[in-house]
N, C-alpha and C positions, 0 to 999 in steps of 0.2 A: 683543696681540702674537701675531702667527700666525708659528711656524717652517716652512720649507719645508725643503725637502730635495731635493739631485743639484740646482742650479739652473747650469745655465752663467754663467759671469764674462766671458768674449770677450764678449760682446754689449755690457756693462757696463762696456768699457773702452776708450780711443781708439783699442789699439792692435791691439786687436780678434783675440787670440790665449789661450790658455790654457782650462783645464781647466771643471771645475764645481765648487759648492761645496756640502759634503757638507751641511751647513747653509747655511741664508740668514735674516736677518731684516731688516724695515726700519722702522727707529722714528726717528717724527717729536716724540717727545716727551723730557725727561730719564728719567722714570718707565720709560718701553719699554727704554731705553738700560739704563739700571740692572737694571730685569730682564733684559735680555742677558746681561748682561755678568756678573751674579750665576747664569744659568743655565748657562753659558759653563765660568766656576770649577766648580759644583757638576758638572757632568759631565769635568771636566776633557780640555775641548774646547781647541783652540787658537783664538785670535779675531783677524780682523781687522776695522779699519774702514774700510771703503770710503767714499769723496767720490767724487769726478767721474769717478776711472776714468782722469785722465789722464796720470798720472805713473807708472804701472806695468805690468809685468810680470809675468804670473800663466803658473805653469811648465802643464806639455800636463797631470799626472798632477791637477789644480786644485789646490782647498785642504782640509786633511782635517780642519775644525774647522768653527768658525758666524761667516761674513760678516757683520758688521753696516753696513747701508746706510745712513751717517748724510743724514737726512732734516729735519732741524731749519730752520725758516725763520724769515723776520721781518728785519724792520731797525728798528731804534728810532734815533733819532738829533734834539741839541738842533743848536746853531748847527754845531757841526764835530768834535763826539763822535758814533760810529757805534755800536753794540752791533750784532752783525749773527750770526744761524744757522748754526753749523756747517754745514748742511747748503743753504745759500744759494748760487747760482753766484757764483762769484768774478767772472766780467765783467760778470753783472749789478751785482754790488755796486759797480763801479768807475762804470761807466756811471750810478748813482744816487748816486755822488759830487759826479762832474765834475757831474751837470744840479744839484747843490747848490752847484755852484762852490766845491768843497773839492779845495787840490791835496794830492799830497803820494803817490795812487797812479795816476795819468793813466800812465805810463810804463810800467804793468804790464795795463796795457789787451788783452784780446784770451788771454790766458792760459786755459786751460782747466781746469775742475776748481771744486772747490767750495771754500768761503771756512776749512773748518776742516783743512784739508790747509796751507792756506798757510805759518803756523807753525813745521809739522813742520820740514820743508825751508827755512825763510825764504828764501821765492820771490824772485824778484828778475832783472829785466829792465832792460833800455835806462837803465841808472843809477837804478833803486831799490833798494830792498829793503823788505821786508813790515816789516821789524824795526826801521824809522826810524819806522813809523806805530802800532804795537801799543801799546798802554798797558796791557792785562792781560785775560787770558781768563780764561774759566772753562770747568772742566775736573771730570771723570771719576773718581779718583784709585782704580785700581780695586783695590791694594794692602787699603782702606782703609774701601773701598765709601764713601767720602766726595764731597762736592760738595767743591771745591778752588778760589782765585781767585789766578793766578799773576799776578806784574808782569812787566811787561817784562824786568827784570832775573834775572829768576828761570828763566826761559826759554834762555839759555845761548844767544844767538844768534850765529853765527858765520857766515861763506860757506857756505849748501846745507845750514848745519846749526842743530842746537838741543837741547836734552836728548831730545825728544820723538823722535830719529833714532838718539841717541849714548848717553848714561848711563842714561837712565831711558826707551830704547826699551818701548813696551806696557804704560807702568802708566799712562799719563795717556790719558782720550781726552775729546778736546776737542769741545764744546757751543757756545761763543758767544767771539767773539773782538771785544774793546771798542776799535776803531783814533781815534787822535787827532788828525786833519786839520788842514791851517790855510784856514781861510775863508777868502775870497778873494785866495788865494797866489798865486804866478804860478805859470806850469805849469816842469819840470824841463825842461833841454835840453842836460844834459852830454854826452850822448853822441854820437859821431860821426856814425850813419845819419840822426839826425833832426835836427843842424845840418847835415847836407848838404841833407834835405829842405825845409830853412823855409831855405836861404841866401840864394835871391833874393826873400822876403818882407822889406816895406819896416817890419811892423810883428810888435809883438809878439804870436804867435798865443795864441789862447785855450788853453783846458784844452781844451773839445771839440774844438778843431783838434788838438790833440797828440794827442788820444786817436785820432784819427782817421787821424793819421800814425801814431801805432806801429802801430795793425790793418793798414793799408797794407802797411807795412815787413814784417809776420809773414806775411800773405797772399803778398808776394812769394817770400818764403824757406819756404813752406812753412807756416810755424807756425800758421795759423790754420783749424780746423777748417772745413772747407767741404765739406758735402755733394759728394759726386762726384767729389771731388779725391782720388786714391789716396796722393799726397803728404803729405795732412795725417795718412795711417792710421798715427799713428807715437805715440809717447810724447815727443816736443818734444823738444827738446836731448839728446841719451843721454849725453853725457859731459860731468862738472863742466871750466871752466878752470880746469888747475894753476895752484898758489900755489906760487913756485919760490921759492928761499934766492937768496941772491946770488950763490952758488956756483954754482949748478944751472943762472942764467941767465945768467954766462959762459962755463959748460960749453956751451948751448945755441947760442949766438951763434958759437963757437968753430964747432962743429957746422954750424950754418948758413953759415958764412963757407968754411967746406970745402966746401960742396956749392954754393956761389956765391947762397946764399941769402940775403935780406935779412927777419929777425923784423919784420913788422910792430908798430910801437906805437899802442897804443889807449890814451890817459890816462888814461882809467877802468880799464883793469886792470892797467896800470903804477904807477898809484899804491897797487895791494895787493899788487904784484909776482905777477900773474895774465899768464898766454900764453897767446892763443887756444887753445883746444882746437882748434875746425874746420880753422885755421892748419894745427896739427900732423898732421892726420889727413889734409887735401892734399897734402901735403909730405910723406907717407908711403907713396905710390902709390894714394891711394884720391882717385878723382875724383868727382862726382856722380852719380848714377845708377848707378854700382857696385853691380852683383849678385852676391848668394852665394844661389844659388837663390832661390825664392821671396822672402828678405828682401835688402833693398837699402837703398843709401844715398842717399837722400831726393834728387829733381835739382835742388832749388833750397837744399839746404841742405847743409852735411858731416857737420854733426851731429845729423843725426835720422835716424836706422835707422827702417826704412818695411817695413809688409807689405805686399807686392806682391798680396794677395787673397789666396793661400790659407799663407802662412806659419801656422808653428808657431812656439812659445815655443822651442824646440830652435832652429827654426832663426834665429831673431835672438840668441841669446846665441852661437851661432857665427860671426855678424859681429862683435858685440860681441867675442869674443875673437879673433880673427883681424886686427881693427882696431889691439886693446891692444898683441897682439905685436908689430905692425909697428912702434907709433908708440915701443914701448920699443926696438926695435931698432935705429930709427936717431935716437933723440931720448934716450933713456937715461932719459925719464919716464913715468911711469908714468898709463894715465887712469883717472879714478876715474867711474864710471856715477852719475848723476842719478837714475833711478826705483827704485822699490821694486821688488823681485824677491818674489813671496808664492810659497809651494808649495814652492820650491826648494831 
């Protein structure tokens, strides 16, 4: 295990902004991990563990502790059980589903980041979520300096969240995540962009067809990391969709009906009582391509804050707050941000 020291994190991360980190290390083993994370405690350093880089925000001053670059790989897998490397891509790992013909994450295709992040956040796109597929990881348990094997249930999975976010933030860090596919399933198609896409198909598409329509669907709107595309230099969605009371979303329609607005309904977030976010955040004076210097709002999407090239962390948490005010201003809800804020 070699420690480095002052290493820059913008390079290391999609959205290509933030500091250095005063430590760094990157283990590809449990062992490396363990002694991190044991060297970590004894200097009482602060720790992070980085995956892909794609869901966060790292402030300009970096991180004042030891980075740990989880690097862990491998896919084990019998007919439609996976065992897969924290430190595996995630759209790798989807892409070596669908060619096994196991549905069950075809809809989270195109996603960036690595497979032991998924979890934290219980990722979730075009009508999945990670958390219908998980069966039980193993984990870190670094209270305890123990190896740990959570079940699904144990996990506290919720919208955008899970213990590993909310109660027991930084005592687990997760190694291997065991997902439970069904062998030749049919592929998912709740959701509205990709029944618009397969509408004038006479038959029913494969997995690799859907996988192939949701990368499609993200490539248009942005979301899919493409070389050269200043669009994709973003952290993916920045704000969760509100989960409103029944209260909140007659308040809202009220709101809307005064302004001659019509809330769109999407079934899929109707049925958890979820409002677009990007909805709200159009509907708030911010159009696409909206700039606040250097950081701006993504032109093919409303909700990915984008650096324009030379942005700082400073200056996308000042869109980030400038968006929240508005959209509480004339909507009276509140948006709750999607990435990990490290440094800050």
């Amino acid at each position: 295990m070699t420690i480095q020291e002052n290493i820059p994190l913008a390079p290391l991360t999609t959205m290509k902004v933030g500091g250095s980190a005063r430590y760094f290390v990157e283990a590809n083993s449990e062992d490396s991990i363990r002694e991190a994370a044991t060297l970590a405690k004894r200097n009482q350093w602060p720790l992070f563990i980085l995956g892909g880089g794609s869901n966060l925000v790292v402030a300009d001053s970096g991180f004042p502790g030891l980075v740990l670059k989880m690097s862990i790989g491998g896919i084990d897998s019998d007919e439609q059980r996976f065992e897969v490397g924290a430190g595996v891509e995630w759209d790798h790992f989807v892409a070596h589903a669908v060619a096994h013909n196991c549905s069950g994450i075809e809809c989270l295709s195109g996603i960036p980041g690595s497979v032991g992040a998924t979890p934290v956040q219980n990722v979730g796109a075009y009508g999945q979520e990670v958390s219908a597929t998980i069966e039980s990881l193993r984990a870190l348990d670094v209270t305890t300096d123990r190896i740990v094997t959570l079940a699904n249930q144990d996990c506290g999975f919720a919208y955008r969240t899970s213990i590993f976010n909310t109660v027991e933030r930084g005592r687990h860090i997760i190694l291997r995540v065991t997902f439970l596919l069904t062998a030749g399933g049919a592929p998912s198609l709740k959701y509205a962009d990709l029944q618009k896409y397969f509408s004038t198909w006479k038959t029913q598409p494969s997995l690799a067809e859907v996988r192939e329509a949701v990368r499609q669907i993200r490539r248009e709107k942005g979301m899919l990391i493409v070389p050269g595309d200043d669009d994709s230099q973003s952290a993916g969605s920045f704000f969760k969709n509100p989960v409103l009371s029944e209260a909140q979303i007659q308040d809202l329609a009220r709101r809307a009906e005064a302004r001659g607005f019509r809330i769109p309904s999407y079934p899929a977030l109707a049925a958890q009582h979820k409002v677009s976010a990007a909805w709200l955040v159009e509907h708030s004076g911010f159009s696409k391509g909206y700039a606040l210097g250097p950081a701006r709002i993504s032109r093919k999407h409303a909700l990915a804050l984008v650096n324009s090239g030379h942005a700082s962390a400073t200056d996308i948490v000042r869109l980030k707050e400038q968006i929240q005010s508005k959209v509480e201003e004339c909507w009276g809800i509140v948006l709750d941000p999607e990435p990990v804020f490290v440094g800050f």
